[in-house]
C-alpha positions in Angstrom: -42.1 -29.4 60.9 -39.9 -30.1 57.6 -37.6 -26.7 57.5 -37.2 -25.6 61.2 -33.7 -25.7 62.9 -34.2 -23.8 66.2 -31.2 -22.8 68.5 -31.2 -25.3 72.0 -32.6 -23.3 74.5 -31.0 -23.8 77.4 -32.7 -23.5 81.3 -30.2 -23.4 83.9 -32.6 -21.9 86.6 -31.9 -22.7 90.4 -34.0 -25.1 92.1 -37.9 -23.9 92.6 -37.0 -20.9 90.8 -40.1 -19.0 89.6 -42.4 -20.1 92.1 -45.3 -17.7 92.5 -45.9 -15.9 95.7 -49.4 -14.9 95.3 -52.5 -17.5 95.1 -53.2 -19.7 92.0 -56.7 -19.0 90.0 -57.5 -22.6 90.4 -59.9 -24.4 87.6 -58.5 -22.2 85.1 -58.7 -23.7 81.6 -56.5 -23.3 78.7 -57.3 -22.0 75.7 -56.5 -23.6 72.4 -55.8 -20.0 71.0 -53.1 -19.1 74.2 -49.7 -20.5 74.6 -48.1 -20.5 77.5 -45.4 -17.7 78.4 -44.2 -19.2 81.7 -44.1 -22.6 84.0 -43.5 -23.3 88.0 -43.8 -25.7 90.0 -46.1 -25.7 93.4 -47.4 -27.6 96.1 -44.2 -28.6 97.5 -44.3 -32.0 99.1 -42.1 -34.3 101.0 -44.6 -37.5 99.8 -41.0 -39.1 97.7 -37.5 -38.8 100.1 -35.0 -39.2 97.4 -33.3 -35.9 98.4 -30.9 -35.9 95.3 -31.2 -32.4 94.5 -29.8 -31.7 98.5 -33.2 -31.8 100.3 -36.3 -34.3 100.2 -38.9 -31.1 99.1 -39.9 -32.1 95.9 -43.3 -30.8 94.0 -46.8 -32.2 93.3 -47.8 -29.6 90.6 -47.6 -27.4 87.3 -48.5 -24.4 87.3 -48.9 -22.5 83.5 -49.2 -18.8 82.7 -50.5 -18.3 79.7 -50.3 -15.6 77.1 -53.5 -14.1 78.4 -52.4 -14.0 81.8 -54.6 -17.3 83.3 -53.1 -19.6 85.1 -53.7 -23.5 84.2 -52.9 -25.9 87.2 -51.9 -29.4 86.8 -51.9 -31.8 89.8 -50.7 -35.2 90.3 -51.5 -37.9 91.6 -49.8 -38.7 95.7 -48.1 -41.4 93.9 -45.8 -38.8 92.3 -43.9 -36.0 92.1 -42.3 -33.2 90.1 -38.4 -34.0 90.8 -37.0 -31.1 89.0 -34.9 -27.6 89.7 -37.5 -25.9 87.3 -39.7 -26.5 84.7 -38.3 -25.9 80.8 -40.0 -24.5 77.8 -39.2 -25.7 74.3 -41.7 -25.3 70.9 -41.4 -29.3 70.5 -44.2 -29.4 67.8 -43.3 -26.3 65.8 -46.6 -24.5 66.2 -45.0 -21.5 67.4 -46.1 -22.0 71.2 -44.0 -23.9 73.8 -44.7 -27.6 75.2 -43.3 -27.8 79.1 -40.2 -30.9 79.5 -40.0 -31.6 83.0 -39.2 -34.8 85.5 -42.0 -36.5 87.1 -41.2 -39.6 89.6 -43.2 -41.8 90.4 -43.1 -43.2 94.1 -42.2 -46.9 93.6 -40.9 -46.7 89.7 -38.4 -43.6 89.8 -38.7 -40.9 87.0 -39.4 -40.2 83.5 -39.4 -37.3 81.0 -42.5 -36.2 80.1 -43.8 -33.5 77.9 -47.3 -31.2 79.3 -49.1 -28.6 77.6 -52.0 -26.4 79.3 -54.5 -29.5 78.9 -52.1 -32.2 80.5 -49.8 -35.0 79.8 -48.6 -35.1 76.3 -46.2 -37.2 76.1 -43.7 -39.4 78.3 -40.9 -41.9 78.3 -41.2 -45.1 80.2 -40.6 -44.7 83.7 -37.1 -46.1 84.9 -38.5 -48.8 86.8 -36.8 -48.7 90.2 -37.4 -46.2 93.0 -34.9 -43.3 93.5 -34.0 -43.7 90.3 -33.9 -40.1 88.5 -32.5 -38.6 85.3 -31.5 -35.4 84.4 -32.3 -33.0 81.2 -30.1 -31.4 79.4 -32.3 -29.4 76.5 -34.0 -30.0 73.4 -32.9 -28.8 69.4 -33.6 -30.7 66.4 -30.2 -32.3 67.2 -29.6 -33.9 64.1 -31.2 -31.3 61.0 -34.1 -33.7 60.4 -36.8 -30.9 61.4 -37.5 -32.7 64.5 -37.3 -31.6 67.8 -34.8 -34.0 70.1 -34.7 -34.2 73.9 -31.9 -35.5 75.4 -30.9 -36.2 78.8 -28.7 -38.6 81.3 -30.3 -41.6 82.2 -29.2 -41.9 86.1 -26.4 -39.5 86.1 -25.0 -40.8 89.6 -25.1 -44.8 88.5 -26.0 -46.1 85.0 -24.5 -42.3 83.3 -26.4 -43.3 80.2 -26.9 -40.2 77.7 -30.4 -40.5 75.7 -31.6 -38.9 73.3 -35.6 -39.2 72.1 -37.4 -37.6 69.5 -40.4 -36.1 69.5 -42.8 -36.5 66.4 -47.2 -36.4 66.5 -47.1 -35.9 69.9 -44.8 -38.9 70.9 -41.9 -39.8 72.3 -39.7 -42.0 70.2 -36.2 -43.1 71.5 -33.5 -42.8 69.1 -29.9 -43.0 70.3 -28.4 -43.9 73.8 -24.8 -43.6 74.8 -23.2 -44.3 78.1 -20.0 -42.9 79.6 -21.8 -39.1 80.6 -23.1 -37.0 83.2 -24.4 -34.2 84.2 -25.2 -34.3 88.2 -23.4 -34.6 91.1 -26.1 -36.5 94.4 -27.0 -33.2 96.2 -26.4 -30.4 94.1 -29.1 -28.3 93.5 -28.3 -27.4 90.0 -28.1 -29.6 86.5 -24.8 -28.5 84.7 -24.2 -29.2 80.9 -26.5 -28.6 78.4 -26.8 -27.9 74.3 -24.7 -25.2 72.2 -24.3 -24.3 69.1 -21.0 -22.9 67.8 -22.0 -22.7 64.1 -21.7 -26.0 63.0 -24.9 -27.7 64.6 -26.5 -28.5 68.0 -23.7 -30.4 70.0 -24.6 -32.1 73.5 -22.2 -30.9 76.8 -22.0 -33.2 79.5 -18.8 -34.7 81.5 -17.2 -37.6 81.6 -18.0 -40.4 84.7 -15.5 -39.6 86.8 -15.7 -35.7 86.3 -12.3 -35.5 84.6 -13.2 -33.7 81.4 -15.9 -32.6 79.4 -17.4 -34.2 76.2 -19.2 -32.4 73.1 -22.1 -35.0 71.4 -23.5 -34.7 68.4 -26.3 -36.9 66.8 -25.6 -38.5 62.9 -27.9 -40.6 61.6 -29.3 -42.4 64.7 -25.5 -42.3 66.3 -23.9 -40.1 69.2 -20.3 -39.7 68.6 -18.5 -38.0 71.3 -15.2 -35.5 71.6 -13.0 -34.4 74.6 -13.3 -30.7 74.8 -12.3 -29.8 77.9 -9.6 -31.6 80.8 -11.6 -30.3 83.6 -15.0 -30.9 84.2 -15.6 -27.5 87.0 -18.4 -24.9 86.3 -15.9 -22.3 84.7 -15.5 -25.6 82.2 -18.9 -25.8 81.8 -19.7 -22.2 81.2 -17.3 -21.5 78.9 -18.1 -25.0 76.8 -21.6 -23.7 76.5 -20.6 -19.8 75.9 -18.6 -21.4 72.8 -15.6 -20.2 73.8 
């Protein structure tokens, strides 16, 4: 992966967004030569009552289009759910395809990241360890120039407001910084805000402060986040124009 500095991408879709209408062809299989062009999730479920994304319908599957137009399906178990507003694409191990990030939650240990591709489970941080406890994605870049691909997130965004970030590396996770005093999520909104720019000089980090006073721009160096006030107001014309550069 030595070389590659891709752009964040950024996925700020509403919640269930891209949901297919028409039936799934279930059992279909992925193929090692098809990448996936598109992710939803399905069978919505009201199995985990958290309700922090404004209602208690959360999701018990994946479903991937690929590049040849099959469909792959991924189901979990009842102990858990997809507690997401949509599923995000990102080329994590520079093969030119995209890996799927999304946040899965397990009944009785709360969420974690986790990382599928058209055969399943790739890779996944530890579960927080408490029920309704969530966190919430922000993007992933090769955040500090090394050639590998970083995810970051905030680790309970409503109580511990922790930023992480974790690398991802032979299909692993690996955690490599942590920083509290951010967030990104507000109990009941349907929406994530924040996210990952890049004004010229390198992937940067958006997120707001605790108290949604102000917004902060991150950046990763050598193992470290080191944070900067860039904004006094932390409302969405704040956020969008943070993340439009301007």
């Amino acid at each position: 992966m030595a070389g590659r500095a891709p752009r964040p991408r950024l996925r700020g879709l509403a919640r269930g967004a891209g949901l297919a209408a028409g039936l799934w062809l279930a059992g279909a299989l992925a193929s090692a030569a098809q990448d996936i062009a598109a992710a939803a999730y399905d069978a919505p479920t009201t199995r985990y009552a958290h309700g922090v994304l404004g209602d208690a319908i959360e999701h018990g599957a994946l479903v991937l289009t690929l590049t040849d137009g099959r469909r792959s399906r991924i189901v979990l178990p009842e102990t858990r759910v997809f507690e997401d507003t949509a599923p995000r694409l990102a080329d994590l191990d520079g093969d030119g395809g995209p890996e799927v990030i999304v946040v899965e939650s397990d009944l009785s240990r709360g969420a974690r990241l986790a990382v599928y591709d058209a055969d399943g489970l790739v890779a996944a941080t530890p579960f927080i360890g408490q029920r309704n406890r969530w966190l919430a994605p922000l993007g992933a870049a090769d955040l500090d120039g090394d050639g590998a691909m970083e995810i970051a997130y905030v680790d309970r965004p409503h109580l511990a407001r922790v930023l992480r970030v974790w690398r991802f590396a032979e299909g692993t996770l690996r955690a490599v910084a942590a920083a509290p005093g951010h967030t990104n999520h507000r109990i009941g909104e349907r929406h994530i805000s924040g996210g990952l720019r890049d004004c010229g000089a390198g992937p940067e980090i958006v997120t707001a402060t605790p108290a949604w006073t102000g917004l902060l721009a991150t950046r990763l160096r050598k193992g470290v986040l080191e944070s900067r006030p860039i904004a006094p107001a932390a409302g969405a014309a704040e956020f969008a124009a943070a993340l439009a550069c301007r």
